[in-house]
NULUM-979822 format. One line per field, with one value per residue: residue in three letters; x, z, y of N, C-alpha, C in turn. Coordinates in nm, 2 decimals. Example, Ala and Ser with C-alpha at 12.3 -4.5 7.8 and 13.67 -1.06 7.14 Angstrom:
NULUM-979822
resn	(ala / ser) .
nX	(1.32 / 1.28) .
nZ	(0.78 / 0.71) .
nY	(-0.57 / -0.22) .
caX	(1.23 / 1.37) .
caZ	(0.78 / 0.71) .
caY	(-0.45 / -0.11) .
cX	(1.32 / 1.29) .
cZ	(0.78 / 0.79) .
cY	(-0.33 / 0.00) .
end
This chain:
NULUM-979822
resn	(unk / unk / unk / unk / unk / unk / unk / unk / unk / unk / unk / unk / unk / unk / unk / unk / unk / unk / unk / unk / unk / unk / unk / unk / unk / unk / unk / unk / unk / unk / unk / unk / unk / unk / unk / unk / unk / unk / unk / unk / unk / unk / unk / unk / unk / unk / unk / unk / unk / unk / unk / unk / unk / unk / unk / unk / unk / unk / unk / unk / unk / unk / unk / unk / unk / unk / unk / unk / unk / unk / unk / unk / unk / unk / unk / unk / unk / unk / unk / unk / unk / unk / unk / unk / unk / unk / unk / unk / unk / unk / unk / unk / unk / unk / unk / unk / unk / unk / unk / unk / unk / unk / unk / unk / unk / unk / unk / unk / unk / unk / unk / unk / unk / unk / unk / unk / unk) .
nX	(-0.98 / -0.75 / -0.38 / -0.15 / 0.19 / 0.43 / 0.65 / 0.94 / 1.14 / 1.41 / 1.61 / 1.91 / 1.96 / 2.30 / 2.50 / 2.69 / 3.02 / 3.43 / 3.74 / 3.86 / 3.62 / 3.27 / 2.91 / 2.62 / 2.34 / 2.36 / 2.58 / 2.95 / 3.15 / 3.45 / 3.64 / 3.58 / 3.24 / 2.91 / 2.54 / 2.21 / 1.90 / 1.83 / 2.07 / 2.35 / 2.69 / 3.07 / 3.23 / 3.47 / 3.56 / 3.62 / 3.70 / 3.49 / 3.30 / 3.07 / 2.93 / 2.76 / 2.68 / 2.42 / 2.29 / 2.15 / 1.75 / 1.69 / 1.74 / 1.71 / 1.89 / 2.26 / 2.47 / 2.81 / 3.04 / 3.36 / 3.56 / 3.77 / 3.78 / 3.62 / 3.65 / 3.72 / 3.55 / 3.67 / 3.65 / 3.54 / 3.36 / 3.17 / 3.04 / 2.97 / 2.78 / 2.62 / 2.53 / 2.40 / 2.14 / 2.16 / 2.14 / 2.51 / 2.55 / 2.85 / 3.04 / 3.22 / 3.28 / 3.14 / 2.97 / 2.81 / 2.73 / 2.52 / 2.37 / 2.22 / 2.08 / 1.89 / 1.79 / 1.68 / 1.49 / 1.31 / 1.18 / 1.30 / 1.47 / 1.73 / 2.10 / 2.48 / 2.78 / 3.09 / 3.41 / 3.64 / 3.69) .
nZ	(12.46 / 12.30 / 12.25 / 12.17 / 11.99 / 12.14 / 12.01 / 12.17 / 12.06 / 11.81 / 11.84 / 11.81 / 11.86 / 12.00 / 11.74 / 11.71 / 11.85 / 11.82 / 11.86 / 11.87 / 11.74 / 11.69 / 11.63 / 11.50 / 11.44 / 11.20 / 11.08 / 11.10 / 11.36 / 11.46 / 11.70 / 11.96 / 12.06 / 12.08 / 12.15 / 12.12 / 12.18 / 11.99 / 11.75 / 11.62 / 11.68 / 11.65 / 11.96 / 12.14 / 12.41 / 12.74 / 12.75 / 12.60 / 12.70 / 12.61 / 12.43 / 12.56 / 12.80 / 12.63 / 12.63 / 12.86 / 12.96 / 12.83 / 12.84 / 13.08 / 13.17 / 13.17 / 13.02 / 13.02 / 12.90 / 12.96 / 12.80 / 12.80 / 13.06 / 13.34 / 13.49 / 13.67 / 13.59 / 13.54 / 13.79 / 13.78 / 13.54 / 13.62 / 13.81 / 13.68 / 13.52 / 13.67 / 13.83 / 13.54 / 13.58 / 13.48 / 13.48 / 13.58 / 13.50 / 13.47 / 13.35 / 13.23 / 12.86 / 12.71 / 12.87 / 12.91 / 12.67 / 12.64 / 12.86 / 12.76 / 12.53 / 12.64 / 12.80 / 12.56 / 12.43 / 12.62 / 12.60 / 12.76 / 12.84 / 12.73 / 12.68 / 12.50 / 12.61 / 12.48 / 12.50 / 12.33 / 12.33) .
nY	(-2.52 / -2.33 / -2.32 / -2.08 / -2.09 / -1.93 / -1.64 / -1.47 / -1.35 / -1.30 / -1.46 / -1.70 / -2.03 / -2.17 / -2.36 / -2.50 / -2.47 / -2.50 / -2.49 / -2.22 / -2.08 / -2.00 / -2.16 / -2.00 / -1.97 / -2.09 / -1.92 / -1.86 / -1.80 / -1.63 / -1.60 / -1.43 / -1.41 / -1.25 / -1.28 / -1.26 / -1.10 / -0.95 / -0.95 / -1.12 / -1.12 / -1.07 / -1.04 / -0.86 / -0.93 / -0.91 / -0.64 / -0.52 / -0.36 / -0.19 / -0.33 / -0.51 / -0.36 / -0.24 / -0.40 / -0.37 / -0.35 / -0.54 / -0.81 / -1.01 / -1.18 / -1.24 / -1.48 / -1.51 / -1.69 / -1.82 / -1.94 / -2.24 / -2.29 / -2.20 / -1.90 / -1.60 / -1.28 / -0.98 / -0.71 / -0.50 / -0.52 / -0.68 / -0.51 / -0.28 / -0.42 / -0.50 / -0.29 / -0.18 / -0.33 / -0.61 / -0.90 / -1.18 / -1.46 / -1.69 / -1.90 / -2.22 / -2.15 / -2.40 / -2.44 / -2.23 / -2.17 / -2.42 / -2.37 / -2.15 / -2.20 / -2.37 / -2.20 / -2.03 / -2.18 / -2.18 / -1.95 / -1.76 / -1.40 / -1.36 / -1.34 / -1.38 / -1.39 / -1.50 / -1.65 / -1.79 / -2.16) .
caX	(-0.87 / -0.65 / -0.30 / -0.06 / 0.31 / 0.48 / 0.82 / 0.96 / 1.28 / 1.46 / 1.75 / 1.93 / 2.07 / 2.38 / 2.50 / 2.81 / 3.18 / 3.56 / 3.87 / 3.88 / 3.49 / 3.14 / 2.88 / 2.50 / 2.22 / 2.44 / 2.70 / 3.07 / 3.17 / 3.59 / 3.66 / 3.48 / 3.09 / 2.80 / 2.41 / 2.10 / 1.76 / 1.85 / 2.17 / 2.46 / 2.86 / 3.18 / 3.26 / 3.61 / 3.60 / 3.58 / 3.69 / 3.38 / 3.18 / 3.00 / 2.85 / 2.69 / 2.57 / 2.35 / 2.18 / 2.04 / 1.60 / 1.64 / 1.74 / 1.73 / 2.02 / 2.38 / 2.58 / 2.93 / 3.17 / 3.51 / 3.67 / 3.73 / 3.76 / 3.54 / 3.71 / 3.63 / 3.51 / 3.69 / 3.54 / 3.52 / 3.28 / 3.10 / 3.00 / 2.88 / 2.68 / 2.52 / 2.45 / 2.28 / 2.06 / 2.19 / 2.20 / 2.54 / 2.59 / 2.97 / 3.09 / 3.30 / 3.16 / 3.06 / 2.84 / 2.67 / 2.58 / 2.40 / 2.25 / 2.16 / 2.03 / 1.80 / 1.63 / 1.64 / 1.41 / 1.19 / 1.14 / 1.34 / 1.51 / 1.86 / 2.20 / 2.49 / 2.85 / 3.18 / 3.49 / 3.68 / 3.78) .
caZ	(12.48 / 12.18 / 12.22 / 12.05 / 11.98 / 12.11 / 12.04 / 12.21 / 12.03 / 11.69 / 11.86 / 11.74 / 11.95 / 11.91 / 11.73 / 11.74 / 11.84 / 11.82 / 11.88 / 11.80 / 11.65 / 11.75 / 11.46 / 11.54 / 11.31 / 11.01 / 11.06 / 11.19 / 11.42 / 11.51 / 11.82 / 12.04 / 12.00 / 12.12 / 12.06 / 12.18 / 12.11 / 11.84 / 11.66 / 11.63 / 11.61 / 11.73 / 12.08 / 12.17 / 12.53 / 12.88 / 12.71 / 12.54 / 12.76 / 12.57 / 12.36 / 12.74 / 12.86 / 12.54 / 12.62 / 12.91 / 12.96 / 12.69 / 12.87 / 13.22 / 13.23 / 13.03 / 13.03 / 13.03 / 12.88 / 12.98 / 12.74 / 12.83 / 13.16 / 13.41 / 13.54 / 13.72 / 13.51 / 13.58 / 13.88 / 13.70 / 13.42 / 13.67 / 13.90 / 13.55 / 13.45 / 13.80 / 13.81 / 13.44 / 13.59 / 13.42 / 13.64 / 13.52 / 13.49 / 13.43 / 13.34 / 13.12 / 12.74 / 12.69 / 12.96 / 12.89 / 12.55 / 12.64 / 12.95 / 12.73 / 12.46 / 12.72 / 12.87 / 12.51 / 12.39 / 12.69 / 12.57 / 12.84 / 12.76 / 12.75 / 12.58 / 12.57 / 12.55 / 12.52 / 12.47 / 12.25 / 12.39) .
caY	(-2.42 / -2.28 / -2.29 / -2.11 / -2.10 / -1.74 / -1.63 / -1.34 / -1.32 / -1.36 / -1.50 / -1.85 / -2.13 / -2.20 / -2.46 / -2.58 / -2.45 / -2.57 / -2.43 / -2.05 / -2.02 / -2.06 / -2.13 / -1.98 / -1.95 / -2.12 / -1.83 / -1.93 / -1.61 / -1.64 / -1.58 / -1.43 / -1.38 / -1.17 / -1.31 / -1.22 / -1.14 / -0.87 / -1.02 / -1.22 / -1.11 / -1.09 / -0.99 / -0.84 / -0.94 / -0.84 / -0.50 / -0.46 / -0.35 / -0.13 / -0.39 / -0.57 / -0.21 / -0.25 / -0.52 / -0.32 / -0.37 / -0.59 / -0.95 / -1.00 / -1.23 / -1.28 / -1.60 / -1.53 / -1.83 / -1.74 / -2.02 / -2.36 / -2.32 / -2.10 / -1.82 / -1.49 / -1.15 / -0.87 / -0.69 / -0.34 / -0.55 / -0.74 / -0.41 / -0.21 / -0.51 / -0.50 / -0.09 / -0.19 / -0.43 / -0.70 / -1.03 / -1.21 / -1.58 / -1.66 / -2.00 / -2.22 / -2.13 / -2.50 / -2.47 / -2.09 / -2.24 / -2.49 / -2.35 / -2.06 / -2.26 / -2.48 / -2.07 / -1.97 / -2.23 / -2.16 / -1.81 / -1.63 / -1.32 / -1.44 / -1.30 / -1.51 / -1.34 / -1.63 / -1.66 / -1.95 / -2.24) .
cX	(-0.78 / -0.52 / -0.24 / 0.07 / 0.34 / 0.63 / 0.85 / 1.05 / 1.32 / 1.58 / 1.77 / 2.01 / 2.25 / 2.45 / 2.59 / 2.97 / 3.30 / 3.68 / 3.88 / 3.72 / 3.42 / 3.02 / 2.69 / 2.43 / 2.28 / 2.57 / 2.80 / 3.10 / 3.32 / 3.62 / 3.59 / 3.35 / 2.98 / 2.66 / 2.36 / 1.95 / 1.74 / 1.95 / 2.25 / 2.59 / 2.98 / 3.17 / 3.38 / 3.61 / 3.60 / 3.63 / 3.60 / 3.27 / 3.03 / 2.87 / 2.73 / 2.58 / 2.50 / 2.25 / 2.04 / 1.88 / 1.59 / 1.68 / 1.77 / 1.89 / 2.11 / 2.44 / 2.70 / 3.01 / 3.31 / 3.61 / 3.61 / 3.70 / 3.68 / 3.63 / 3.61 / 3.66 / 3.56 / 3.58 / 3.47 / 3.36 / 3.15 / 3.01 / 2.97 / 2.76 / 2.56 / 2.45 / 2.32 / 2.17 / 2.04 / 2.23 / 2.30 / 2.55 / 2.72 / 2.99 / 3.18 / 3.20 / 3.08 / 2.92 / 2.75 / 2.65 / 2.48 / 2.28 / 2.15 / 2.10 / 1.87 / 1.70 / 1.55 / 1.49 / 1.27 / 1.12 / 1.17 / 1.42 / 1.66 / 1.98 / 2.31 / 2.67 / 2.98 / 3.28 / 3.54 / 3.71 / 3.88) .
cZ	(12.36 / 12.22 / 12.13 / 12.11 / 12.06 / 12.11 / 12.06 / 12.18 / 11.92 / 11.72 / 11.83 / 11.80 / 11.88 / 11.88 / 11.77 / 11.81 / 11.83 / 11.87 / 11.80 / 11.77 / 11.72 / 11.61 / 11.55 / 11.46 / 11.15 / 11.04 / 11.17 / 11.22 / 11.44 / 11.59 / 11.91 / 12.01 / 12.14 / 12.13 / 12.14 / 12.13 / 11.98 / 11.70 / 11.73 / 11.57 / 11.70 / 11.86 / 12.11 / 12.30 / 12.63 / 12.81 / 12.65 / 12.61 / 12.71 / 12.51 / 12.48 / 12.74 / 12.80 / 12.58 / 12.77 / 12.90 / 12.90 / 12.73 / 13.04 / 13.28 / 13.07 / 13.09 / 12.95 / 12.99 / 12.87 / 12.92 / 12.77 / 12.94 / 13.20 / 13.46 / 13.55 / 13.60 / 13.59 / 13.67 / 13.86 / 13.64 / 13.55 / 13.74 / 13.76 / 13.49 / 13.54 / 13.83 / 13.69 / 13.49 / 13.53 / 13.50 / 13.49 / 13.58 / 13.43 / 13.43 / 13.23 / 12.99 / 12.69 / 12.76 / 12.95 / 12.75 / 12.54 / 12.76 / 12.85 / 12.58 / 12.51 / 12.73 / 12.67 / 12.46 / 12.49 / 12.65 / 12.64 / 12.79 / 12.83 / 12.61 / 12.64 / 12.52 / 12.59 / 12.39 / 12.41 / 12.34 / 12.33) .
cY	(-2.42 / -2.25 / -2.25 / -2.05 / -1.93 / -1.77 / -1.49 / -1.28 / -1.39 / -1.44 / -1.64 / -1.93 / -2.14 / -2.35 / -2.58 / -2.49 / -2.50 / -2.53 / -2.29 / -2.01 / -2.07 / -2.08 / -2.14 / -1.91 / -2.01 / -2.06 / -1.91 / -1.78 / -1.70 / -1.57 / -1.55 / -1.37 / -1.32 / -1.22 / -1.30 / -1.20 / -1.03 / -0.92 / -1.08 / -1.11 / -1.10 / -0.96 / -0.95 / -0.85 / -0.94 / -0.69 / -0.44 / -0.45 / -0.27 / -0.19 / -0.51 / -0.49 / -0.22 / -0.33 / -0.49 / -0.28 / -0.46 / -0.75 / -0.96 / -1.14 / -1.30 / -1.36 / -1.52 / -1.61 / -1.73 / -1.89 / -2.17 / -2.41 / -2.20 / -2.05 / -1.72 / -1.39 / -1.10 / -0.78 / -0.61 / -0.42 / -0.56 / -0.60 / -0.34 / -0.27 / -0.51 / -0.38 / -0.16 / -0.23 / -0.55 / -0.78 / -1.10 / -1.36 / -1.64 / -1.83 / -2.10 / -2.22 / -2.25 / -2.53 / -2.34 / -2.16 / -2.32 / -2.46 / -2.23 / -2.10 / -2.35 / -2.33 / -2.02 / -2.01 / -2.21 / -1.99 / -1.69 / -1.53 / -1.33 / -1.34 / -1.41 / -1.47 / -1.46 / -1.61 / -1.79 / -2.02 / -2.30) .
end
């Protein structure tokens, strides 16, 4: 039997963050950040919804970091994200990076939108 490697996505764990920034693929993003299986950049927030909607066919589920602590998404976001067909996963950002570093590596199709802590 021949295994081989597949990757389904250029996307890049992330690495590190601190207070204000997150840093993924090398790059340091300030404030809030966006990534997924097309690119990496800043995110402006639960008001950017625009840049979510986007991610519609294209990942079947977005981790949400709402800071340092977990808090609720606006319900507006939450009900647009859910029309898209985008299942949302919301928790504190230390914890969507690493859950969403753990699917990325499995090869699932994952985005991963967070706020600073």
């Amino acid at each position: 039997m021949r295994l081989n490697e597949i990757t389904f996505t250029d996307a890049k764990p992330v690495e590190g963050y601190g207070p204000g920034f997150f840093r993924i693929g090398g790059e340091v993003i300030e404030g809030g950040v966006l990534t997924g299986p097309a690119s990496t950049g800043p995110w402006g927030g639960f008001e950017d919804v625009d840049a979510l909607l986007a991610l519609s066919g294209v990942v079947d589920v977005l981790f949400v970091g709402t800071g340092a602590e977990i808090a609720h998404i606006p319900a507006s976001l939450r009900e647009q994200l859910d029309s898209a067909g985008i299942g949302v996963e919301v928790m504190s950002s230390p914890s969507a990076a690493r859950t969403y570093n753990v699917l990325l590596s499995e090869g699932r199709r994952v985005a991963l939108a967070m706020l600073p802590v």
